[in-house]
MARTORPA-15004 format. One record per residue (C-alpha): y, x, z. Coordinates in steps of 0.02 Angstrom, whole numbers, padded with zeros to 5 digits, always signed. Each point is the difference from the previous one (the first is absolute). Example, Ala and Ser with C-alpha at 12.3 -4.5 7.8 and 13.67 -1.06 7.14 Angstrom:
2
-00225+00615+00390/+00172+00069-00033/
! end
This chain:
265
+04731+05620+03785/+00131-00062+00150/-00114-00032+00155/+00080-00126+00130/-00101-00062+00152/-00012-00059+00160/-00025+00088+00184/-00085-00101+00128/-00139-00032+00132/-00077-00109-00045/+00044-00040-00188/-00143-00079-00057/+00090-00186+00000/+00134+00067-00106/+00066-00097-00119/+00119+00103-00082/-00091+00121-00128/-00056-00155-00087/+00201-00054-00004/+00045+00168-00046/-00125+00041-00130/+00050-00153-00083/+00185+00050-00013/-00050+00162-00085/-00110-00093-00130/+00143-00087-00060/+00108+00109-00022/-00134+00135-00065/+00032+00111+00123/-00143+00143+00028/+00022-00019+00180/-00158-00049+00127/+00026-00064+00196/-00125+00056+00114/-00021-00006+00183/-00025+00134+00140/-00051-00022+00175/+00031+00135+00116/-00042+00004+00202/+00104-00106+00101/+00114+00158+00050/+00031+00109-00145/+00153-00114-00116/+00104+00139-00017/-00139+00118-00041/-00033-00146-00149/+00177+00022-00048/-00004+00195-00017/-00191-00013-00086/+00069-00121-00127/+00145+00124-00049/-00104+00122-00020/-00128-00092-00113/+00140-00071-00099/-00013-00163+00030/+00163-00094-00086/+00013-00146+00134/-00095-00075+00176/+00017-00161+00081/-00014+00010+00184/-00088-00126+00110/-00070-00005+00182/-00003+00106+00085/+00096+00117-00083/+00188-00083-00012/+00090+00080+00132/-00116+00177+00005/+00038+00059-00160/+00177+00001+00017/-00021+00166+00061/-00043+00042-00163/+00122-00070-00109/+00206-00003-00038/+00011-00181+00058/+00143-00123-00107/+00118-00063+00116/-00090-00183+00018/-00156+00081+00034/+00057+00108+00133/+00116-00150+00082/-00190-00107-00008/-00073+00148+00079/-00158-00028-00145/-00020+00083-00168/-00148-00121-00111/+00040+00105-00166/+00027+00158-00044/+00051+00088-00160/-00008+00201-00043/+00100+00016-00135/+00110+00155+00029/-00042+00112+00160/-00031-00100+00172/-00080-00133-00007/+00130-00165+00030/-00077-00167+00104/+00051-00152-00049/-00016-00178+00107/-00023-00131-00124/-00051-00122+00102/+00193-00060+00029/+00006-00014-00178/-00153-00083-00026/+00067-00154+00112/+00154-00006-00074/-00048-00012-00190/-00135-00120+00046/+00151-00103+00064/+00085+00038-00165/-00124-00043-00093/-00035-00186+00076/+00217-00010-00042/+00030+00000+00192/+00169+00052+00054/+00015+00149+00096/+00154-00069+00112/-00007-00091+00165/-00100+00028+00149/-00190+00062+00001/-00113-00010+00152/-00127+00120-00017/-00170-00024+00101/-00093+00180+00062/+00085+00148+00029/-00150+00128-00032/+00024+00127-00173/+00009-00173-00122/+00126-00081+00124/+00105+00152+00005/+00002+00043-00194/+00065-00192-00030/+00120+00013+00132/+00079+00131-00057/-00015-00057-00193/+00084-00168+00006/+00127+00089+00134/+00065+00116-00144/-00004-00153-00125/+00139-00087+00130/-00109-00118+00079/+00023-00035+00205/-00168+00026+00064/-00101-00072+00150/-00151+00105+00076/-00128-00108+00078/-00158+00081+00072/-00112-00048+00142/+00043+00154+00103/+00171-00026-00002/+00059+00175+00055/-00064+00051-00181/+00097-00124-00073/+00138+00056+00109/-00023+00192-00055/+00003-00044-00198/+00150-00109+00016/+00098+00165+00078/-00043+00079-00149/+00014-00117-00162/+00199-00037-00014/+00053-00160+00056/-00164-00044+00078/-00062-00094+00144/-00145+00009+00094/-00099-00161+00075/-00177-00061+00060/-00107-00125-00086/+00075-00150+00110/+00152+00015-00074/-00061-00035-00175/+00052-00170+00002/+00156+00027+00035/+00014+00166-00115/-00076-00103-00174/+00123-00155+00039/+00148+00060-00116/-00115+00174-00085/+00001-00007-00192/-00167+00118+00010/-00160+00048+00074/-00100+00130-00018/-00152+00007+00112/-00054+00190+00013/-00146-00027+00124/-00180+00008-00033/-00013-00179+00063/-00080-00137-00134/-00107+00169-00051/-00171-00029+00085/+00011-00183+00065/+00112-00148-00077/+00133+00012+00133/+00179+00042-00010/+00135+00070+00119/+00132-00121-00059/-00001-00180+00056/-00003-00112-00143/+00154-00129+00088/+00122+00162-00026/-00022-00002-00169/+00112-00091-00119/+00042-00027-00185/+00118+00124+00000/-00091+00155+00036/-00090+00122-00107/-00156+00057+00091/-00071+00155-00062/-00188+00037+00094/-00032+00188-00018/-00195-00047+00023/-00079-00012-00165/-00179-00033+00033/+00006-00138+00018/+00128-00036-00123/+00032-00165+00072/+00032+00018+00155/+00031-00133+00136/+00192+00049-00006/-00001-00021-00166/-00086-00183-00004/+00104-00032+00161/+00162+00051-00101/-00037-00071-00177/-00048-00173+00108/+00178+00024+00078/+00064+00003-00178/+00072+00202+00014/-00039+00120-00126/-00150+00097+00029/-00026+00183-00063/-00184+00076+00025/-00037+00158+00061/-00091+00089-00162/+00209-00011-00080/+00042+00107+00143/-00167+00108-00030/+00027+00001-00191/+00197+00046+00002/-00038+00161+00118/-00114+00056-00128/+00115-00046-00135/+00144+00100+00080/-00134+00159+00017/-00060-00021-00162/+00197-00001-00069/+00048+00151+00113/-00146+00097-00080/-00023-00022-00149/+00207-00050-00061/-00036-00162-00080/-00004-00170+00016/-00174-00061+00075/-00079-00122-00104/+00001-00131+00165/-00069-00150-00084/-00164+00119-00049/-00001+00058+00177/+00013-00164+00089/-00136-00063-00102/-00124+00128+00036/+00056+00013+00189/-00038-00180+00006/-00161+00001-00096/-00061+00113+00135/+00084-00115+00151/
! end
């Protein structure tokens, strides 16, 4: 039997052995996902305990991202992101992944958005930085807009092409954008949302990174401007599916896996 899993603290809320187990069920894989949650400090230790139990595969959540890079041959997008969320050890050291970027962008596929234009990107924190970079490297001109604007500032020296703006400017910034992606926590614990609704227009495609609620006030706010809206379990669900593909070689079973991640939303 394959075991996969997750490293966290805390991982109780997880929603992704559910999403994963599913996949394996499928396809008949003999394959379980569990989770582990070491202290707050010890990531790479997780990494190196993992190895050594054998473990085939680990997602990596908060607050373990940037820590257990340590521990790991990082791809190239990972180590640009400066987070690794999965990590496989097939062969000798273990190699970290960041499939967040990918997560955002199939989502995007998957709702038959085009990937060319301009995107405006709202957060600059570890989901703000993997989508930069991500829709950067598909060709897209990206805007950074964060409330501390020096952040937004700092990303945008690193993401090709970039620029870096305060939340003011967002106006402005969404006037001619062809997407959105809001990578903040906002619309999470009350219905609010860091975009006004008057910049939003038909022509957008709003993705909301927030996915409980899955409706968000962006969303309603967006789908009322007439744009296409994208919730945030696609996002959740295609970083799982690119894990799951990575470790296992073959094609995740996603309609199986969006179904049970939603069952469980």
């Amino acid at each position: 039997m394959d075991v996969y899993g997750l490293i966290g603290n805390p991982v109780g809320h997880s929603l992704s052995p559910p999403m994963h187990e599913a996949g394996y069920e499928a396809l008949g894989l003999d394959a379980r996902y569990v989770t582990f949650e070491p202290p707050a400090d010890a990531g790479a230790e997780a990494i190196d305990a993992a190895a050594t139990l054998g473990i085939a595969g680990l997602n990596v959540t908060i607050p373990f991202k940037q820590d257990v890079l340590a521990a790991v041959d990082p791809a190239p997008l990972a180590e640009r992101i400066g987070a690794v969320n999965t990590v496989d050890f097939a062969g000798g050291t273990p190699t970290g992944y960041n499939t967040d970027a990918v997560g955002a962008v199939r989502a995007l596929e998957h709702h038959d958005v085009s990937l060319s234009g301009t995107a405006v990107v709202v957060g600059a924190g570890g989901a703000g930085r993997a989508v930069a970079f991500g829709l950067a490297d598909e060709g897209l001109s990206v805007r950074v807009a964060n409330r501390t604007e020096s952040k937004a500032l700092g990303l945008a020296d690193e993401v090709p092409g970039a620029t870096g703006h305060g939340l003011g400017s967002l106006a402005d910034l969404l006037s001619d954008a062809d997407i959105l992606v809001n990578c903040t926590s906002v619309g999470m614990e009350a219905d609010e949302t860091p975009v006004p609704a008057g910049a939003l227009h038909g022509d957008l495609a709003v993705l909301d990174a927030v996915y409980t609620p899955i409706e968000t006030r962006l969303l309603r706010d967006a789908a009322a401007a007439g744009a296409t809206t994208v919730d945030g379990a696609w996002m959740l669900l295609y970083q799982g599916v690119e894990a799951f593909e990575r470790w296992t070689g073959e094609d995740a079973p996603v309609d199986r896996m969006n179904g049970r991640l939603r069952e469980r939303l």
